[in-house]
N, C-alpha and C positions, 0 to 999 in steps of 0.2 A: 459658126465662128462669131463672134463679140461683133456688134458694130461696134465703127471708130468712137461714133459719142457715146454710147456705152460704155465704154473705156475710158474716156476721156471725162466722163459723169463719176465713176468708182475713183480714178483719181484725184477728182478735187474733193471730194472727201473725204479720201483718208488721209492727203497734204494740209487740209485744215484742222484736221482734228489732232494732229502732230502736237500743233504748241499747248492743246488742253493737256495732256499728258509729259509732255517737255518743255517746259516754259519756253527753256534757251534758240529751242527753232521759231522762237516767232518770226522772224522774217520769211517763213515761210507763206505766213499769212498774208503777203505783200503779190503772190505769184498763185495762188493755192487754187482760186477761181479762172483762172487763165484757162485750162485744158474746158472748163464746163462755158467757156462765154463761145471759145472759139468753133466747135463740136457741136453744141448741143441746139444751134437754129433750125436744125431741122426737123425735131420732133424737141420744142422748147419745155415741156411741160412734164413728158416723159423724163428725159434728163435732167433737169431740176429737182423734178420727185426720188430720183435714183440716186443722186449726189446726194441731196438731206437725208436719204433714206442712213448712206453709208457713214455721212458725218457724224448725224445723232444716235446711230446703232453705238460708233464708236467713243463718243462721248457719255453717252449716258447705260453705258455698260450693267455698273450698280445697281440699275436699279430693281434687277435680277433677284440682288440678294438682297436686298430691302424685302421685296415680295416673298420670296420665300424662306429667309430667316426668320425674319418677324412679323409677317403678315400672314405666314404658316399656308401658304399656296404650295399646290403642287407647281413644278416644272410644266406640267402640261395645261394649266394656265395661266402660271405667270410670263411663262414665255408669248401667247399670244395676246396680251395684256400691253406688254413691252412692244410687242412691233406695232400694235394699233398705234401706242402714242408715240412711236417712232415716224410711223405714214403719216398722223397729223401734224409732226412738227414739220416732216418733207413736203409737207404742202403747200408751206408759203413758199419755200425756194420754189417749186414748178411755180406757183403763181406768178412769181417775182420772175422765171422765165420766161414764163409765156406774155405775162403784161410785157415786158420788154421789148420781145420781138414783134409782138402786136401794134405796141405803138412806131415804133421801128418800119414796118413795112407800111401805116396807114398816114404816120406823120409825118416821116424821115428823119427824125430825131436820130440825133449822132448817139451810141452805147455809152459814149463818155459824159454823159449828161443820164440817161435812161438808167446806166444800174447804179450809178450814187444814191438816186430818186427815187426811185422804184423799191431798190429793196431793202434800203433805210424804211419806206413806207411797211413793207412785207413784216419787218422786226419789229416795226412800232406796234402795227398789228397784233404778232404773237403776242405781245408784252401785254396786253389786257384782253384778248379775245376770250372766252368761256375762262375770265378769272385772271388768263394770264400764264403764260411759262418763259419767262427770256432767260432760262437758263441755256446756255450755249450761245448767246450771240456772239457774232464772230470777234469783233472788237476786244473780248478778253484772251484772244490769242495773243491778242500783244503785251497781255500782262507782262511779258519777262522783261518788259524794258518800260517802266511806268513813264519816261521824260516823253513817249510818243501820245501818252493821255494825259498830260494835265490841260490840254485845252478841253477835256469836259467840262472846265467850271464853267467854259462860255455859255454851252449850250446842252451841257449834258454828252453822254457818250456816244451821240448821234454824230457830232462834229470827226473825231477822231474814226468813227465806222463811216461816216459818209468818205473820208481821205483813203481810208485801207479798200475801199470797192473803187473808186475810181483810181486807184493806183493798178490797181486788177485789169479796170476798161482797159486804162492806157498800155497795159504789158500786152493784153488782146490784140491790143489795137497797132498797134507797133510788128507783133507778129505776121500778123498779116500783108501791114506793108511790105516787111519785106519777103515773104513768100508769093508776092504778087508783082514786086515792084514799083512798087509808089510809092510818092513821095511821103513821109512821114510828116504827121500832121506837128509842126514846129512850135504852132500857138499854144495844142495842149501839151505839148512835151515842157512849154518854159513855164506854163502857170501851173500845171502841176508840181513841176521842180522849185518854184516858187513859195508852192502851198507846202510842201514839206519840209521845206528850210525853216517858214512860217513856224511852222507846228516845235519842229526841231529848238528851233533858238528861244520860243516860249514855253517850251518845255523845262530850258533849260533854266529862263529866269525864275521861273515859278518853283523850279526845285530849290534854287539858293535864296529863293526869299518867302521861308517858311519865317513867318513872324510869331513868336512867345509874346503871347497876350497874358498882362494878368500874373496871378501867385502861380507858381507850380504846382502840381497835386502828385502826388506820389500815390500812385494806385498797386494794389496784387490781383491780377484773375487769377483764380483759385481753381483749378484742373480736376477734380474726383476723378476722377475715370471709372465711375461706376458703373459697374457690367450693365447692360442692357436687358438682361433676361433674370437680373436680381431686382432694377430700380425702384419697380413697385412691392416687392414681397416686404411685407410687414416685419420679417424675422431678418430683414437686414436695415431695417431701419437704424440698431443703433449703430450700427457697423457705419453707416452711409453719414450720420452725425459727427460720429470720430474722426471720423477720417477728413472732414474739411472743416471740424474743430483748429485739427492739427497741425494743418496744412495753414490757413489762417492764422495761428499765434505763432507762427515763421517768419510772417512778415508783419513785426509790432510796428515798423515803421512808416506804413502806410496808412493813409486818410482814409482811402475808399478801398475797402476790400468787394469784388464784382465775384460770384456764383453763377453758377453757369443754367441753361433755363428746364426749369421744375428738377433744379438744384436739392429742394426740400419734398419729399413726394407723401406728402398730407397739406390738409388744408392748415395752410399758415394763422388764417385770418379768423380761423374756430379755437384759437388760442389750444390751452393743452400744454402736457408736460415737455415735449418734443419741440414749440414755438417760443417758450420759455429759455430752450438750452439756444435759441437762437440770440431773442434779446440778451444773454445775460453774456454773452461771446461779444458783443459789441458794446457792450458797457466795458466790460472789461478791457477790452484793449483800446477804448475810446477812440472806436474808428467808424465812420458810415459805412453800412453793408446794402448792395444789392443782391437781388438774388429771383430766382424764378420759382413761383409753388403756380399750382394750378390752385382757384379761386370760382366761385359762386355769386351770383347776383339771385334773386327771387323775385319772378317777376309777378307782374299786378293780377295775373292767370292762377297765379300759385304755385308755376312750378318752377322748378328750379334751375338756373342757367350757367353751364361750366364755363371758365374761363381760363386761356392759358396765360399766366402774367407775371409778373415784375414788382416787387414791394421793396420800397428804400426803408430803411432804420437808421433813427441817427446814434450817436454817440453813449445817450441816454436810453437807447432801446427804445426808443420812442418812433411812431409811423408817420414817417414824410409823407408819402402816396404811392400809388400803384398805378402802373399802365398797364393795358393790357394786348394781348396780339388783335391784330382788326383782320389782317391776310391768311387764313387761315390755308393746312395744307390740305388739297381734297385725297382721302382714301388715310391718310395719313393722321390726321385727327377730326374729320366727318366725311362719312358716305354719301357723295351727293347720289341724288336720284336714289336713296336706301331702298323705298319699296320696291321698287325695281331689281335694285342688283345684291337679291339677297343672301348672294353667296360670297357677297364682298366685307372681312369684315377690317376695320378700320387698326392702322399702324398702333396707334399710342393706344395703353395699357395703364387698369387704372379707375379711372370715371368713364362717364360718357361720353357722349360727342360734345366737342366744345363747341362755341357759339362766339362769331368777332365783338371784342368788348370797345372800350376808349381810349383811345390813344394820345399819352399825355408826357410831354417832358419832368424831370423830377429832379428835384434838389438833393445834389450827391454834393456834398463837403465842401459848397462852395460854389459849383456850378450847376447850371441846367442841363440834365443826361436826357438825350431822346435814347431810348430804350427802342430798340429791332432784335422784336425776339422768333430765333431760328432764320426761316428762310427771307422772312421780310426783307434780310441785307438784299437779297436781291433785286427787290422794286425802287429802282431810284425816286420813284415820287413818293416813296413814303418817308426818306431820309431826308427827303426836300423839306416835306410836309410837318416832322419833328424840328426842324431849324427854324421854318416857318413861325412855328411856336415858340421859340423862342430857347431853342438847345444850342448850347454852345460846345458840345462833348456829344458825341454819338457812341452808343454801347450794345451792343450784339451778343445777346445771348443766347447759346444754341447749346445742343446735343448732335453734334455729332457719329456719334455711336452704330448711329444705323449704316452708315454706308461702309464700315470694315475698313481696310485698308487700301483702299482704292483713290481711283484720282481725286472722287468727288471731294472731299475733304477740301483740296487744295483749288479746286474749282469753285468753292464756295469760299473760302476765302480770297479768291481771285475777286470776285465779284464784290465784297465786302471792300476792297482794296479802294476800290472803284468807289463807292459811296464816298468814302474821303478826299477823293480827288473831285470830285464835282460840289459838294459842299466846304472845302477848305476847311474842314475841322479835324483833329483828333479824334481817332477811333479805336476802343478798343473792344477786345473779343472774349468772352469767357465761355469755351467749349468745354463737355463735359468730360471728351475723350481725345482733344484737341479738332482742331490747332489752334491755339490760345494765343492772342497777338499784340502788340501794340502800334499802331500803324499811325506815320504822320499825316497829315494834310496832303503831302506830297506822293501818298501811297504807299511809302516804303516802310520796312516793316523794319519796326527799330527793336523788337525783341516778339520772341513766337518760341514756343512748347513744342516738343515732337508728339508724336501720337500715340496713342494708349500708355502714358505713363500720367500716374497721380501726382501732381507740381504744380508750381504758382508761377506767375510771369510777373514780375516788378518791373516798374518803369514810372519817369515823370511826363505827363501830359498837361497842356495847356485849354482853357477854355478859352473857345472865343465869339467874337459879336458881329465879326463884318461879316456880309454876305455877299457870296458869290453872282457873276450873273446868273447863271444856272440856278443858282438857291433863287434871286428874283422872279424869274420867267417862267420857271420848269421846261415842260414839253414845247414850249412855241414850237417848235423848227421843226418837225415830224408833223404837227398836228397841220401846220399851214402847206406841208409836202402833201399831207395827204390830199386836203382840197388841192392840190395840182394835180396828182394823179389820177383823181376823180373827173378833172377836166376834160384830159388828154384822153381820157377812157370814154366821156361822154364824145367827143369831138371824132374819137375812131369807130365811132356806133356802126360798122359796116360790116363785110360779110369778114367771119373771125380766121387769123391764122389757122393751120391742125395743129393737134396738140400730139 
């Protein structure tokens, strides 16, 4: 039979993995860790492990078919692929359990302080260890109600995850009271009800005081939806032209027409009859186009270096500049450790392995566009580091494609969401197979594309120049957590909990 924390571990991940697939239960995310704080001190590390095990199995599902759609894996080892990096991401929650309880019995540190700290530290973690994955952190369960994140511009999405874990302590914490009989601890019950009111009522300013800087720009992201397993065939090039020709002289009345990323699949910058039909699309309709080709540098070795990136044209078909991606995705456009795992061959199709290029804001029609191309929306410090520069417009171009119809689509734009909320700027999105968006400073998504249909998203967007504190500081507040938990770790150097 099941032990209690075992059960009590398989529960709280599949109650937090609810709102990645149904936005509307976020409040579930408020209660989700309750069964794994209260259960799992007896074997802290085991339960931790079993809980992330179940959350990231079921969040990150897809990624099944990523591998063996397009990566052309069998089942028998894409499946074993997927739970390795399943057990790795379960590893920080057991760690984030186990440091808990560890400090917990050698400090006495109350839970109500230890998992705010501790496993905001564990997330911050994941977010750049071997490169970095914070896909799933738990804070984007609350996407379905963004007024409970706009205090990321303080501090980033640390601030709003550090409130959703001690709201967890305290429902632990409260249970217990009363299944023991004691008194409930009154101090955290009133500055936690405090700290959410907090959050609540600056939620709510921040959402009605979304400020229009500046001219309007009236943008289209342009949708292709071009199949995946045609994108690179030469024999549907012209097809792949036509059709976001087309789509583009739809909307004559936009400044900045946005392609979505290696939008054009040759090399744009080797000129040609095909880069040709691009400038002469943007003269003609006298609009700035962005857009994604993959691109070459030659280095001083002689050989040659792929890039995956971004080229503006102005009105006159003439070249603004180019960014390019710096975060690159491993397995998906290069094999790390290749000699090694030479049965792995790489997602994107086409050229070779790409290599991180430079990353540069770009004069779109008026304003400076920080370009996040694909997954980048996900690393807040890189959308830190684009405003940093000097963007006043953040722009996200991805392909979508690979993940089918599944939740990840909407997960990645959850996360996208987010970027806009911690920098206080307009953001919009050109996917290739959706979901196409245009999202305020406030997060909310003031027009968005369904999926797999070929379509443009029109919308007016504003540029802007204040910056957030979050834009100022980035990471402080994780990075100065961590040196605390480094303390308390040094401080319990004695014989360790079992795991």
């Amino acid at each position: 039979m099941a032990r209690p924390e075992m059960l009590a571990a398989i529960a709280s991940g599949i109650l937090l993995a609810l709102p990645f697939h149904w936005p509307a239960c976020y409040g579930l995310a408020f209660v989700a860790l309750v069964p794994l704080l209260l259960h799992g001190r007896r074997r802290p590390w085991r339960s931790g492990l079993l809980a992330g095990t179940v959350f990231y199995a079921l969040v990150l599902y897809w990624i099944n078919l990523v591998m063996v759609r397009f990566g052309q894996l069998p089942w028998a080892l894409a499946l074993p692929l997927y739970l390795l990096l399943v057990l790795y991401l379960a590893g920080f929650w057991g760690a984030a359990c186990w440091c808990c309880e560890r400090l917990r019995q050698r400090l006495g540190l109350t839970p109500l302080l230890l998992v705010p700290v501790v496993w905001l530290v564990a997330e911050y973690g994941r977010s750049w260890l071997l490169t970095g994955f914070p896909w799933g952190n738990p804070v984007y369960a609350l996407m379905g109600q963004p007024l409970l994140l706009q205090s990321a511009d303080l501090a980033g999405l640390w601030l709003p995850l550090a409130l959703l874990l001690l709201v967890n302590a305290l429902v632990a914490q409260l249970w217990t009271c009363v299944r023991q009989h004691r008194p409930w601890p009154r101090g955290a019950l009133l500055l936690t009800g405090l700290l959410l009111l907090a959050n609540s009522l600056y939620g709510v300013w921040r959402g009605q005081s979304v400020a229009e800087d500046g001219e309007p720009l009236r943008v289209a992201l342009i949708q292709g939806n071009i199949d995946q397993d045609l994108k690179w065939n030469p024999a549907h090039l012209e097809e792949t032209l036509q059709r976001y020709e087309n789509l583009s002289r739809q909307a004559p009345a936009a400044a900045l027409l946005v392609w979505p990323e290696s939008a054009t699949p040759f090399f744009y910058q080797s000129g040609g009859a095909a880069a040709e039909r691009v400038r002469q699309l943007a003269r003609q309709g006298r609009q700035t186009l962005l857009f994604g080709s993959p691109a070459y540098d030659n280095a001083s070795d002689g050989r040659r270096r792929y890039l995956n990136s971004a080229f503006a044209i102005d009105s006159e078909g003439r070249l603004l500049g180019r960014s390019d991606k710096v975060h690159l995705v491993p397995f998906g456009e290069y094999v790390p450790l290749a000699r090694l795992l030479t049965f792995v061959d790489k997602l994107a199709e086409g050229i070779g392995d790409f290599m991180p290029g430079q990353m540069r804001p770009l004069p779109l029609a008026g304003v400076a566009g920080g370009v996040l191309i694909c997954y980048e929306a996900i690393f807040p410090e890189l959308a830190r580091q684009q405003v940093a520069q000097g963007a006043q417009l953040l722009v996200n171009l991805t392909n979508d494609a690979w993940f089918g119809r599944t939740a990840a689509p909407w997960q990645h734009l959850a996360m996208a969401r987010l970027r806009a909320i911690e920098n206080r700027r307009y953001l919009v999105r050109s996917a290739n197979s959706g979901i196409s968006a245009i999202i305020d400073p406030a997060g909310r998504l003031l027009a968005h594309s369904p999926l797999f249909v070929a379509t443009s998203v029109e919308g007016v967007v504003y540029g802007r120049t204040d910056l957030s504190l979050y834009s100022r500081l980035g990471d402080l507040v994780p990075r100065c957590l961590t040196l605390v938990v480094l303390l308390w770790l040094w401080q319990s150097r004695r014989s360790l909990p079992a795991f």
